[in-house]
C-alpha positions, 0 to 999 in steps of 0.5 A, a space after each residue: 500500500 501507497 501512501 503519499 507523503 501527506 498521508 503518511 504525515 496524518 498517519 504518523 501525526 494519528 500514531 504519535 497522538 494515539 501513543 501520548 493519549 497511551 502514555 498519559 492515560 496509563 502512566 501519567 494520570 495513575 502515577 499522579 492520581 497514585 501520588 495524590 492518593 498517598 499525600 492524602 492518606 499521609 495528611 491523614 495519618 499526620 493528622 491522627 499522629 497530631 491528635 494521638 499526641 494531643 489526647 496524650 498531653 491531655 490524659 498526662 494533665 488529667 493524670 498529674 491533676 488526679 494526683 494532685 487531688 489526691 494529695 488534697 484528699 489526703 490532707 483533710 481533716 480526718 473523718 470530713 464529710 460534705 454533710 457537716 461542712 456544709 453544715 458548719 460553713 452555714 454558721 459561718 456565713 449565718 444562714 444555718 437557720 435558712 436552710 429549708 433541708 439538706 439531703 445527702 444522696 448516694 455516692 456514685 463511682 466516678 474513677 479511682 473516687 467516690 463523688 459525695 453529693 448533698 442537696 439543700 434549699 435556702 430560704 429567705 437569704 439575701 443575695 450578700 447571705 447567699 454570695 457570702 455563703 458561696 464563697 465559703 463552701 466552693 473550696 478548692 483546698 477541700 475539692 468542694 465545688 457546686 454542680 447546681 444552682 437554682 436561684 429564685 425569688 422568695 415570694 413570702 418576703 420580698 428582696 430575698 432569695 430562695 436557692 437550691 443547691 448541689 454540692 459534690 466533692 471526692 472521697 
């Protein structure tokens, strides 16, 4: 078979285009979708490594906290209990004869300590009484720390407050 030399120009310019469309669909664009696919997968993993690292940055200060909590622990007074010094905080700060009741609830398990919680409603304090009061029972010296505060106005008298609170510590 003839072929003059214009064909045989499209011949050769249809093979060389045929073999570039071969080399780029099945070596180039694999590589770099293979390569695109792999700097993922690193970013991913990097990633991870970064929130491995943070979780354990984390649980040290956890742990360091936790240690520091039970040397505090350690360091009450022998035979503490939240119920009386609640009590005892509560004539301090002069509203002992406000307190409607004080409930003790079951401890539960929270890790290595048990958690101690007491509820207890005021009625007709001031708010300098109650903030009075606050101030003395949110220790961090014996781990005393409210979990709730419920806070209303007393509707016998006005100008005072009734409140409801949730005191936790450790054991």
């Amino acid at each position: 078979m003839k072929l003059a030399r214009r064909e045989k120009y499209f011949v050769s310019a249809a093979v060389l285009c045929l073999a570039v469309f071969f080399l780029f669909q099945f070596l180039i664009f694999p590589f770099f979708e293979t390569r695109r696919r792999l700097q993922r997968g690193v970013r991913a993993k990097e990633d991870g490594l970064k929130e491995i690292v943070r979780l354990s940055s984390e649980y040290h200060s956890y742990r360091k906290a936790s240690q520091g909590i039970k040397q505090i622990l350690a360091g009450r007074k022998e035979g503490f209990t939240l119920f009386s010094f609640l009590e005892k905080s509560a004539g301090d700060a002069g509203v002992k004869a406000h307190i409607k009741y004080m409930k003790p609830s079951v401890s539960t398990v929270t890790g290595p300590y048990k958690e101690s919680l007491v509820e207890m409603k005021l009625e007709a304090i001031t708010l300098q009484q109650l903030i009075g009061y606050l101030y003395r029972i949110e220790s961090p010296n014996d781990v005393v720390s409210i979990k709730r505060i419920s806070i209303n106005e007393n509707t016998k008298k006005s100008g005072f407050l009734d409140a409801v609170l949730q005191v936790f510590t450790f054991q």
